[in-house]
C-alpha positions in Angstrom: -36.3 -3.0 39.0 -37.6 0.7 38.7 -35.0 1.8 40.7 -32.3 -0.1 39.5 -33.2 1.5 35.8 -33.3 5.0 37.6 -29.4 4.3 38.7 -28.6 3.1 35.2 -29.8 6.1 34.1 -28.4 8.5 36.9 -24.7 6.9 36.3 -25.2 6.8 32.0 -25.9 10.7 32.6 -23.1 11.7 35.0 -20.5 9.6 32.6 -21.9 10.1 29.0 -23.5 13.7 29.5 -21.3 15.6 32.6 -18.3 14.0 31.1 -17.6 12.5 34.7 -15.0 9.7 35.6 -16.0 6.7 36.8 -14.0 7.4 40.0 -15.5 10.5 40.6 -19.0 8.7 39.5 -18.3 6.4 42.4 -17.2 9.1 45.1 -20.5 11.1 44.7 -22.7 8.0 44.7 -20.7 5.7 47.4 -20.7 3.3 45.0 -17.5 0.6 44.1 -15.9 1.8 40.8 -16.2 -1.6 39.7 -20.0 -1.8 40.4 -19.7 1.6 38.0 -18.0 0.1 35.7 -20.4 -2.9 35.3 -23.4 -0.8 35.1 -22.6 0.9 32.7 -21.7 -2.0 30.8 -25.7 -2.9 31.5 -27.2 0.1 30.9 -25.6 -0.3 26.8 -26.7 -3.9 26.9 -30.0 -2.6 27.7 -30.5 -0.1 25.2 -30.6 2.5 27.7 -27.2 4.1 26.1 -27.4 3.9 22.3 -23.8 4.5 21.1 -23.6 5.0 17.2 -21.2 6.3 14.7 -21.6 8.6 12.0 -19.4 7.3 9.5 -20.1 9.6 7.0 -18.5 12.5 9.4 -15.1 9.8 9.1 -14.2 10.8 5.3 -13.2 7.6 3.7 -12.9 5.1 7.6 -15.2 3.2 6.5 -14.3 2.9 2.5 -10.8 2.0 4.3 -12.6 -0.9 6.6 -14.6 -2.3 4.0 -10.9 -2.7 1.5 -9.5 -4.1 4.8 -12.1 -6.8 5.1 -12.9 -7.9 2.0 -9.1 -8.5 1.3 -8.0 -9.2 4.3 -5.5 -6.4 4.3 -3.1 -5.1 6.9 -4.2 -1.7 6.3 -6.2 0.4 3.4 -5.3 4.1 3.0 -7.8 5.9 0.8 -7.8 9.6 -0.4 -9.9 11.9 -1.5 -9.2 13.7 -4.0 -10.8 16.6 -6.6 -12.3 15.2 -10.4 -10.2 18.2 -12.0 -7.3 17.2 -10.1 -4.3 15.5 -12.9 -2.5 12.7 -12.8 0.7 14.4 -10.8 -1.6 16.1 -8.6 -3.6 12.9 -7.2 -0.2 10.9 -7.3 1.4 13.3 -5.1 -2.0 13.2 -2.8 -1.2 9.6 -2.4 2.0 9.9 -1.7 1.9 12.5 0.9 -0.9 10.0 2.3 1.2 7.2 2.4 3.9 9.3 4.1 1.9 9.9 7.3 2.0 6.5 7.6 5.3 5.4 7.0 6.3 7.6 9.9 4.6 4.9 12.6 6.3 2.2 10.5 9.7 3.0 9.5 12.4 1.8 11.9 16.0 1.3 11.9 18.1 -1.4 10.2 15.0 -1.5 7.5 15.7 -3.1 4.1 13.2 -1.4 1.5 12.4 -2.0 -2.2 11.0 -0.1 -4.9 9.2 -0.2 -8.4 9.3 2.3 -10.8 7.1 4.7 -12.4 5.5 7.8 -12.0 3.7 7.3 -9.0 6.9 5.7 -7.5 8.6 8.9 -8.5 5.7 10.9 -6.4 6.7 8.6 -3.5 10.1 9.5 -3.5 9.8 13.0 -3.7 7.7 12.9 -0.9 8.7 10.1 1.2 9.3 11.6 4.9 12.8 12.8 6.2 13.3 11.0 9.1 17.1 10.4 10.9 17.1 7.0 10.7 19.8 4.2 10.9 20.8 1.2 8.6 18.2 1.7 6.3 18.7 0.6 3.1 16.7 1.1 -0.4 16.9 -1.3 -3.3 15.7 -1.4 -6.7 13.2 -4.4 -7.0 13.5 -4.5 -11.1 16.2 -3.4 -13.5 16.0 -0.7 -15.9 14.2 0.3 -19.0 14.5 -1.5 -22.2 14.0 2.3 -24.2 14.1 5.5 -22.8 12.7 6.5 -19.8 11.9 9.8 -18.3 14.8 10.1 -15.8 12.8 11.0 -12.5 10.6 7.6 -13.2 13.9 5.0 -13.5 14.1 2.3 -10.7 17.4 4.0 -9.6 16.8 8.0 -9.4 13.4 6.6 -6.8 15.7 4.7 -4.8 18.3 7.3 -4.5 16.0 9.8 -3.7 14.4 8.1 -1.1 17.0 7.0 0.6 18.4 10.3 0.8 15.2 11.4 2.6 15.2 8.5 5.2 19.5 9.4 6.0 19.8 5.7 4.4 22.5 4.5 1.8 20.6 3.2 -1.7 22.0 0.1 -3.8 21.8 1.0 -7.7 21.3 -1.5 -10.5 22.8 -1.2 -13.8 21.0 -4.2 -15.2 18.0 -3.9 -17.7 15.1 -5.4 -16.7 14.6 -7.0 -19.7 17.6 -8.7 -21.2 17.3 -10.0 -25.0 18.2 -13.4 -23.8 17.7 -15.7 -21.2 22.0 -16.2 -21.1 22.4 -12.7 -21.3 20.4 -12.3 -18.2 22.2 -15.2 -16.5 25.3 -13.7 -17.5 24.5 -10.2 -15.8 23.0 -11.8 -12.8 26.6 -13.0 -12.2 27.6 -9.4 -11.4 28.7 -8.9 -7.7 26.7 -5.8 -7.4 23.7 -7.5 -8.8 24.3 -10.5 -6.7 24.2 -8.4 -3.5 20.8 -6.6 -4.8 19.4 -10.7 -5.1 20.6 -11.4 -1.7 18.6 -8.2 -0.3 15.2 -9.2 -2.2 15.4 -12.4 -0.1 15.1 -10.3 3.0 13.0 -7.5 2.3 11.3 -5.9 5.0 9.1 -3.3 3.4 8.2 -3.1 -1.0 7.1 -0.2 -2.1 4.8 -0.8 -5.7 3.1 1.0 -8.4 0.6 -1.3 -9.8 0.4 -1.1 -14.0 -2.5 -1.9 -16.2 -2.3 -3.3 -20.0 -5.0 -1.4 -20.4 -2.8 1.8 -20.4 -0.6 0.0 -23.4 -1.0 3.3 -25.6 0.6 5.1 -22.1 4.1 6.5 -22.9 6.1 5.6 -19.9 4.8 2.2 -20.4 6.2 1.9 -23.8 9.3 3.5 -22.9 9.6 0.7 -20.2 8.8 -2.2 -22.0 8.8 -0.9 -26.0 6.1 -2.1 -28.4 7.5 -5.8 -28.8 6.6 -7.1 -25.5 3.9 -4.9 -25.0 2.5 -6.8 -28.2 3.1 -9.9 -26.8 0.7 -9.6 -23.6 -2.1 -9.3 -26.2 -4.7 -11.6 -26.0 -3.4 -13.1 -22.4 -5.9 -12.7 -19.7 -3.3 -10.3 -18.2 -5.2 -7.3 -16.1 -2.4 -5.9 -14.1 1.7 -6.2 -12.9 3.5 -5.2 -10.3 7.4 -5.4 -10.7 6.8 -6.7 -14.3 5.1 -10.0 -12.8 2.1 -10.4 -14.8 -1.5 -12.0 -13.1 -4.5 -12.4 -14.2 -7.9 -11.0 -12.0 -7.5 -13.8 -9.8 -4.2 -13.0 -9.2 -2.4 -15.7 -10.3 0.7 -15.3 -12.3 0.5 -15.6 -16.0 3.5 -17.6 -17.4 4.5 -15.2 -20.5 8.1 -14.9 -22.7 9.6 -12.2 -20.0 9.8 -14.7 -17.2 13.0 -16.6 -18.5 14.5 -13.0 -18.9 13.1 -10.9 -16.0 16.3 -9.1 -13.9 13.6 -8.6 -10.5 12.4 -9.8 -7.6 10.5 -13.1 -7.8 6.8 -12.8 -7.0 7.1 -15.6 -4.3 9.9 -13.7 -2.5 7.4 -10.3 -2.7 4.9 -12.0 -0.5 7.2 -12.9 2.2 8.2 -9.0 2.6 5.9 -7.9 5.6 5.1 -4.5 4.1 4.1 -4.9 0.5 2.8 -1.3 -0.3 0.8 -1.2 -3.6 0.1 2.6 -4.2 -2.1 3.2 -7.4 -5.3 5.1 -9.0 -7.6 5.6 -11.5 -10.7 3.4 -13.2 -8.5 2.2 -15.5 -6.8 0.3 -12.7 -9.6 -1.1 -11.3 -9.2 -5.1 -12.3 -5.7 -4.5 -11.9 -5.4 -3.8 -8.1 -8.2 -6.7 -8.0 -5.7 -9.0 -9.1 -3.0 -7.9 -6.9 -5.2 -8.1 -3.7 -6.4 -11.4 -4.8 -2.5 -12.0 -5.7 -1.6 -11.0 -2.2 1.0 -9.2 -4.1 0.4 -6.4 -1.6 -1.1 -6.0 2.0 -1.4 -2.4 2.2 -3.4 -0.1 -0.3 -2.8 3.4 -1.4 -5.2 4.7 -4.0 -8.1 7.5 -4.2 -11.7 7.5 -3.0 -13.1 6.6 -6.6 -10.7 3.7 -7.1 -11.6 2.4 -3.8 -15.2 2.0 -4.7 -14.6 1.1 -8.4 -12.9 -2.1 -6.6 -15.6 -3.0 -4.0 -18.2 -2.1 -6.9 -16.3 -5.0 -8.6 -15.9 -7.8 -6.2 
């Protein structure tokens, strides 16, 4: 036994310490590569080779593992990012992060979708330029029901993306919030707009900013949705939306007056796209990506080192 441990040793030493390949392990020892390969299989079972990692050399891995786990996602991107940094500068963090790995993802003949918002608008500006063919970007929601600063509208992200990817982008001149349900019914009639419904069915990638009630006294919120139907969430158990679909922090969907007149895509079609990209930050946000985790509203996570561990904190 001695000597066996001795050979563990000798072979854990050439491999792990000289750096030495398990054929050329079993050349200088006359010894099967196989037979190599198994004991050093042994010599780990036995302790004698202690392999550990030092996840705190990794940056965020392990933040990124732990998000993966606990919501069973299909991949959890998290930045770091400096306290004194603003809101621009941590959504443009984000979305250069997120543009590293769209690059392994993105293929021909894609159909994408996008939100709106200023995050979205980060996205766009730094989504990667890549000579790609048949892609095509959609608006998942119609426009503003007030004003809207321009680079944050559904249509100028779109566009701008699909510039960058050599794709063609499919506009929408619907509000997203019609005053009636006829109206809406009415508008969703339109040929273009029918087309747009037809490529919701099949997306293959969403693209998301997530939005919290909690940032009702936010401008670009009330330019979106104006006081009215800000109001009107009030006193609902509502913590977050994406695309205007309200949930609570269970994620389930909380039937409010904007469903009957909602120009977007339908929660339940959302799920079935593949890629469901939610990119978002901030402590204010916290419950909010909760309850589209929970929602399975999205599948892969964008967001900053302190969001990430206000939601594990949380759960």
């Amino acid at each position: 036994m001695f000597a066996e441990d001795k050979l563990l040793v000798k072979i854990a030493e050439m491999y792990y310490q000289e750096n030495k390949t398990q054929n050329q392990i079993a050349k200088e020892l006359g010894i099967h590569r196989t037979t190599i390969s198994r004991l050093l299989k042994q010599s780990r079972e036995e302790g004698i080779v202690q392999i550990s990692i030092k996840y705190d050399k990794a940056g965020t891995y392990n933040t990124e593992k732990q998000l993966e786990r606990a919501f069973n996602l299909q991949k959890a991107i998290v930045v770091p990012v400096a306290h004194d940094l603003d809101r621009r500068q941590k959504d443009i963090l984000l979305a250069e992060a997120l543009a590293i790995y769209l690059k392994n993802i993105l293929h021909d003949g894609m159909t994408i979708g996008f939100s709106w918002g200023a995050t979205m608008s980060a996205v766009a500006s730094c989504m990667p330029e890549l000579n790609l063919s048949d892609i095509v970007c959609v608006p998942m929601i119609g426009g503003p029901s007030g004003r809207l600063i321009s680079d944050y509208h559904v249509n100028t992200i779109t566009y701008e993306a699909a510039k960058k990817l050599h794709g063609i982008a499919l506009l929408i001149d619907s509000p997203a919030i019609p005053e009636t349900k006829s109206l809406k019914e009415e508008l969703l009639k339109n040929v273009f707009n029918q087309e747009l419904i037809r490529l919701w069915d099949h997306l293959d990638m969403a693209v998301m900013g997530v939005g919290s009630p909690v940032l009702k006294n936010n401008q670009t919120w009330q330019d979106f949705y104006g006081v009215d139907i800000i109001e009107s969430i009030k006193g609902q158990d509502v913590v977050g939306d994406v695309v205007s679909r309200f949930y609570n922090i269970h994620g389930e969907h909380i039937i409010n007056e904007l469903d009957d007149r909602l120009i977007g895509i339908e929660a339940d079609k959302l799920r079935e796209c593949p890629y469901r990209i939610g990119v978002a930050e901030s402590r204010d946000k916290v419950s909010a990506l909760i309850g589209a985790l929970r929602g399975n509203y999205i599948n892969i996570l964008v967001t900053t080192e302190e969001t990430a561990r206000g939601i594990l904190d949380s759960i």
